[in-house]
C-alpha positions, 0 to 999 in steps of 0.5 A: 422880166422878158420882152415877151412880159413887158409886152403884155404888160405894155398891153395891159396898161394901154387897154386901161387908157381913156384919155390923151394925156394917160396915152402920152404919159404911157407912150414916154414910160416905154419909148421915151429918149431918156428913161423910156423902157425901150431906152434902158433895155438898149443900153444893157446890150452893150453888156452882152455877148457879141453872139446874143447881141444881135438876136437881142437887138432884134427882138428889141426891135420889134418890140418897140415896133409893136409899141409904137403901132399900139400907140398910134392905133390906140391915138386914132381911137380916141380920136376918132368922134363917137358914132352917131346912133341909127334912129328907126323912126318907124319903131313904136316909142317906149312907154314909160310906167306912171305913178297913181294916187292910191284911192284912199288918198283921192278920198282922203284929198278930196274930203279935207279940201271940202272942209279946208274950203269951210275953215277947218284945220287938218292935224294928225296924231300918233298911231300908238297913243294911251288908253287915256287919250283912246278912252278915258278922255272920251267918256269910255267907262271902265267896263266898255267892251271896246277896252277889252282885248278881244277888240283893241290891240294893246301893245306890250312893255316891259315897264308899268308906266307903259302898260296902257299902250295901244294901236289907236282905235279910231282917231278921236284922241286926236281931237282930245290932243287938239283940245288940251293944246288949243283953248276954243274955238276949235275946227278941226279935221282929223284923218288917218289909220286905225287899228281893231281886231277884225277878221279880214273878208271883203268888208272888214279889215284890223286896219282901215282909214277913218276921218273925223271932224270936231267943232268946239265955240259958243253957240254951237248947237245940232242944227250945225251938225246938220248943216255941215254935213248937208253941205259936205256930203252934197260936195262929196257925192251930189247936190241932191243927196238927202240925210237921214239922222237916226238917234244912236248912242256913242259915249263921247256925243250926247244926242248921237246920231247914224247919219245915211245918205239917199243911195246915190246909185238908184236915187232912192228906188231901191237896188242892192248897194243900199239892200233896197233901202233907199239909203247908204249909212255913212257916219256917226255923229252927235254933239260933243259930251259935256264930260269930254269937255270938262275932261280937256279942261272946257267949261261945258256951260259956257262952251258946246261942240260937234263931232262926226267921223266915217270910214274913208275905205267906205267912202272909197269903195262907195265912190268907185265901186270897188268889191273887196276892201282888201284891194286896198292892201295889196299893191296891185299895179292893175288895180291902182292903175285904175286910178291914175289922175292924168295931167 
């Protein structure tokens, strides 16, 4: 190797260096007394011609007079303290972007605190449950129409053990679950997703947020029911909302009942969030069947219950005014932004 290639080795190396002692490491490689490269390329001169001898110890020379100022120039950098950064304070501050609570959450949030501050336990289920828990346990009979698949999305398999699999169509089999694990009483509060097949505008969704409620002791009777969900809806929206209870039919609750609030936007006088009603229908409630009882294993003489349930997307679009359901599937910074909770 030529000295013009060992330089630019030497250079290579030096460029690599960010430390004094890799530098004091490199500078004994190449000038150092004993085994330095400078040293070795010295005692090979000896060996030469006396005509190249001289131009050799020139261009040794130089060579290690090139090292030596690299390493000195390369010292005074890294000794040198780093340089205090310019601050213009009379630019604008950077801003930085916040995180918000998705509206379906503040609801979701605000419902269990009302409930947990009555006693009520929050518990979740699976997603994916059997038609079982979905509908057999909750007094579904055989020909129901919800079984069907033009409303209910079943999920194939492979196996016949698994054929009954299905997206969960409201979260009812939730209380089902808390039944056949807890012997009464049970106060329970059931939120999360659901799943039916619906065509999406700005109203209907597949997928959509309900969250249920379901009271099991002795005693318990429909004047409960209508107390609950008085005090409840009272915390949700304002203290002189009135309910309107109007007679239904859902196979798991015997009496049933539509529940509606007073509109709480014109007071009763009629506009067209209520379609001059007056009122807002906002759930579905009724006492407990006693064939859901038995079908947990409940002794339905010596035990009664209430369950209720609504659509917390509903909620939601009634509280903030929100036009179209699918802005809650979209992820759009504008609108989430709207609801950011500051400190």
């Amino acid at each position: 190797m030529n000295i013009q290639d060992l330089y630019q080795q030497f250079l290579r190396k030096l460029s690599a260096i960010s430390d004094a002692k890799a530098l004091e490491e490199l500078r004994n490689e190449y000038v150092g007394r004993k085994r330095g490269v400078i040293t070795a390329l010295l005692k090979e001169l000896p060996k030469l011609a006396p005509e190249e001898r001289r131009a050799a110890g020139a261009q040794i020379n130089e060579f290690k007079e090139l090292v030596e100022q690299s390493l000195e120039h390369k010292q005074q950098e890294l000794e040198k303290p780093a340089a205090t950064p310019v601050v213009d304070w009379t630019l604008p501050g950077t801003g930085y972007a916040l995180g918000g609570i998705h509206p379906i959450t503040l609801v979701r949030q605000k419902i269990e605190n009302i409930f947990q501050s009555m006693g009520y336990a929050v518990v979740e289920g699976p997603e994916v449950e059997t038609d079982d828990y979905n509908f057999t346990a909750l007094n579904f009979p055989p020909e129901h129409p919800a079984r069907d698949t033009q409303d209910t999305f079943f999920v194939d398999r492979k196996d016949d053990q698994d054929k009954n699999l299905l997206l969960r169509t409201h979260t009812s089999p939730v209380q089902i679950r808390t039944m056949l694990q807890y012997p009464p009483p049970v106060r329970v509060l059931c939120p999360g997703r659901v799943y039916r097949k619906d065509e999406i505008d700005a109203t209907h969704s597949p997928i959509f947020h309900q969250i249920e409620g379901l009271v099991v002791d002795e005693h318990i009777t429909f004047a409960d029911l209508k107390g609950t969900l008085l005090y409840f809806l009272q915390q949700l929206f304002s203290s002189d909302v009135e309910l309107s209870f109007r007679p239904t039919f859902f196979p798991f609750t015997e009496p049933s009942a539509d529940v509606s609030v007073s509109c709480i936007f014109c007071k009763k006088k009629g506009c067209s969030i209520c379609k001059q009603s007056g009122w807002i229908e906002i759930l579905g409630s009724g006492m407990v069947h006693p064939n859901v009882l038995e079908n947990v294993g409940y002794d339905s003489e010596k035990y009664t219950g209430f369950a209720f349930g609504l659509g917390l997307d509903r909620v939601a679009i009634l509280m903030y005014g929100i036009p179209d359901i699918r802005y809650f599937f979209q992820n759009d910074v504008r609108f989430l932004s709207q609801f950011r909770v500051m400190p």
